[in-house]
Residue, then its C-alpha position, 0 to 999 in steps of 0.5 A: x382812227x387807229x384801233x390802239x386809240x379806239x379801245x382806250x378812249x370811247x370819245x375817240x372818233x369824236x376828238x379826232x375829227x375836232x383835232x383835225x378842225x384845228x390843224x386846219x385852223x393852225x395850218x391857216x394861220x401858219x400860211x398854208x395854202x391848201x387844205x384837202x379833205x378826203x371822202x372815205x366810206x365803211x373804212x374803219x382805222x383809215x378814214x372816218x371822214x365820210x361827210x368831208x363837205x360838211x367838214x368844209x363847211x365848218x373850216x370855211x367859216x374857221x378859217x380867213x385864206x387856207x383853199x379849201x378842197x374835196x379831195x374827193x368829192x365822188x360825183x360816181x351817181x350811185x354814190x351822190x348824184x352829180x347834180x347835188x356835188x354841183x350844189x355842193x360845191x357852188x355852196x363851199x365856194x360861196x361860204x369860203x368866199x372863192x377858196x374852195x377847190x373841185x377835186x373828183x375821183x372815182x375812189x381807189x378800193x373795191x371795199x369802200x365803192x363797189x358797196x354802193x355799185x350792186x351789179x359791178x364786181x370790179x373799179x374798171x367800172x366806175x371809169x365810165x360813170x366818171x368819164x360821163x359826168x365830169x364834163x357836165x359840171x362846167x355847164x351846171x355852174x355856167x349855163x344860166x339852165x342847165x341844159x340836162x343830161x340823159x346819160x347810161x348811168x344818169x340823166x336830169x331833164x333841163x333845170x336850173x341849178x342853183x346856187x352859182x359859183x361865187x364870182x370868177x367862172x368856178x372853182x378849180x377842177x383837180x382829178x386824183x390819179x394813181x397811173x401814168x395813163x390818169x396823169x395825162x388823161x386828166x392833163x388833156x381835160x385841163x384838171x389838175x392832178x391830186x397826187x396821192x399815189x406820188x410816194x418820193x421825189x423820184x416817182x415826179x419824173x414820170x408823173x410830170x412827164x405825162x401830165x406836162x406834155x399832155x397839158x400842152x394840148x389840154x381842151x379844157x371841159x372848164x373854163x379854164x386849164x387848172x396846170x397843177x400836180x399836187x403830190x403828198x408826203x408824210x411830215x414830221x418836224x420837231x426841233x431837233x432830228x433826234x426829237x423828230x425821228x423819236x416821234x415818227x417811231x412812234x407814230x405807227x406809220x407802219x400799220x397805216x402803210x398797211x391799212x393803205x393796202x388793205x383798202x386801196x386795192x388799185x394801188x399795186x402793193x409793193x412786194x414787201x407789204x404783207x397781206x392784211x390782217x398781218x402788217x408791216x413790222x413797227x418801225x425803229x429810228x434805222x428804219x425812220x433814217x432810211x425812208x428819210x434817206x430814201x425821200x419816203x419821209x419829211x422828218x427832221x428839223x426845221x432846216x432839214x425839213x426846209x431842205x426836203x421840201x425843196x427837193x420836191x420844188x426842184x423836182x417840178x411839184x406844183x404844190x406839196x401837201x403834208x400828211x400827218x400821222x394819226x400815231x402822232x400826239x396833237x401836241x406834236x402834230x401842232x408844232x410840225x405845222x408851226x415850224x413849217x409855217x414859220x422856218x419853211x413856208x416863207x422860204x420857198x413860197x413867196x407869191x401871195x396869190x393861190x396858184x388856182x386863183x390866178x387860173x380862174x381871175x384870168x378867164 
């Protein structure tokens, strides 16, 4: 939600979240297979999608096969009770008819979590509520009555919880991570991994390193082992590079890589990003060829784009998710999903079937 939109337009919130609804709807038809919807709280520019179940719940019904994930749902008890997020998702489950997929953490900056946590001054903090929680949500879904839960942060007397997941055991579980420690931490539970911190294809090397050795011995708390590192990179794709490198320099990628640092304070911030209010200078078409140069971006026509994304593949990536820039027209932003879908997906993904949903058919 940039600041320059805001002042300009007082429906801007409003006509942002619709937009978004139809890059997923688009993104559906286009052949995609994942959609993931943050849960963000008091972070104004960066994200405004406070309540990402109710997003889902729209584009469950919008859409005919794209899975559909909470990235995140935050199951930390001050911030929403586990047993609710347990509801939550068996509902999603059933409304999407078996798309729907569990991605938790523990959120990624003081500003927005701590808010709901009175008494705790740092994030080392919430790795014990979530260590005590994410176990309990396999029983809430599969336990005819939950047998309860009295814990140091929260506890629930026995209950029947309803509803069930929609059919197979439950949705896939997923983890976002930043360390290397988180990477195999969530293998040796059998999560899968949701890589938002993965910036290039060379950080995949240490990521599968740690994740892919750890999942070997994984002692699932689910019903089964969810082997996936999902990593993220920003998308561009126009019909020619010259239109696409125009586009990404103006897109005001420079002042949401420094928003990124303003909230997400576990993230180290690399040396050359200023301390906000001051912010990265505005990107020119030399500074777009380098990060595409240095794999930092997806940017260019559909062949390089094709090209791009098979480094990713080559590099061990489970699944490649694409962020579109907020300084990017709505115009602009449909056509990187329409000749992604048309000129790259049906070359690299030719299985039909979710990799989650073949996990889970086969408990």
């Amino acid at each position: 939600m940039p600041e320059a939109r805001s002042k300009v337009d007082p429906e801007a919130e409003h006509k942002a979240l619709i937009e978004e609804t139809e890059y997923v709807i688009q993104a559906d038809r286009s052949g995609f297979k994942y959609a993931w919807a943050s849960e963000h709280h008091f972070l104004e520019e960066y994200s405004h999608l406070s309540a990402n179940e109710v997003f889902l719940g729209y584009l469950a019904h919008a859409t005919e096969r794209i899975h559909l994930g909470s990235g995140i749902f935050n199951p930390l008890a001050p911030v929403n009770h586990p047993v609710k997020v347990a509801e939550k998702v068996a509902m999603l489950d059933h409304l999407s008819k078996g798309r729907f997929e569990f991605g938790t953490g523990r959120g990624a900056g003081s500003h927005e979590i701590l808010g709901f946590l009175p008494g705790i001054e740092d994030m080392n903090g919430t790795k014990e509520i979530w260590e005590e929680t994410i176990a309990e949500f396999p029983k809430m879904f599969l336990q005819e009555e939950y047998e309860g839960f009295q814990g140091k942060h929260w506890s629930l007397p026995p209950r029947k919880i309803f509803p069930k997941p929609y059919g197979k055991a439950h949705p896939a579980m997923w983890y976002a991570a930043g360390s290397p420690s988180s990477y195999a931490m969530a293998a040796k539970k059998g999560l899968g991994v949701l890589g938002f911190s993965v910036q290039k294809v060379s950080d995949m090397e240490w990521v599968l390193d740690q994740y892919k050795t750890a999942i070997r011995e994984a002692k699932a708390i689910g019903a089964f082992v969810n082997d996936n590192v999902m990593v993220t990179s920003t998308a561009i794709c126009a019909e020619t590079h010259d239109k696409a490198v125009e586009i990404a320099v103006n897109a005001n990628m420079n002042r949401f890589q420094s928003l990124v640092f303003r909230y997400h304070d576990t993230f180290p911030r690399p040396e050359a990003i200023p301390q906000w209010p001051e912010t990265l200078p505005e990107y020119n078409a030399e500074i777009i060829e380098l990060l595409i140069a240095e794999e930092l971006l997806i940017c260019g026509d559909p062949s390089e784009v094709r090209a791009q994304c098979k480094r990713w593949e080559q590099a061990g990536a489970d699944q490649l998710s694409f962020g579109l820039p907020t300084g990017v027209s709505p115009e602009d932003t449909m056509t990187t999903i329409k000749l992604i879908g048309e000129h790259v997906i049906p070359h690299i993904d030719t299985d039909p079937v979710h990799r989650t949903t073949r996990f889970r058919q086969a408990v």
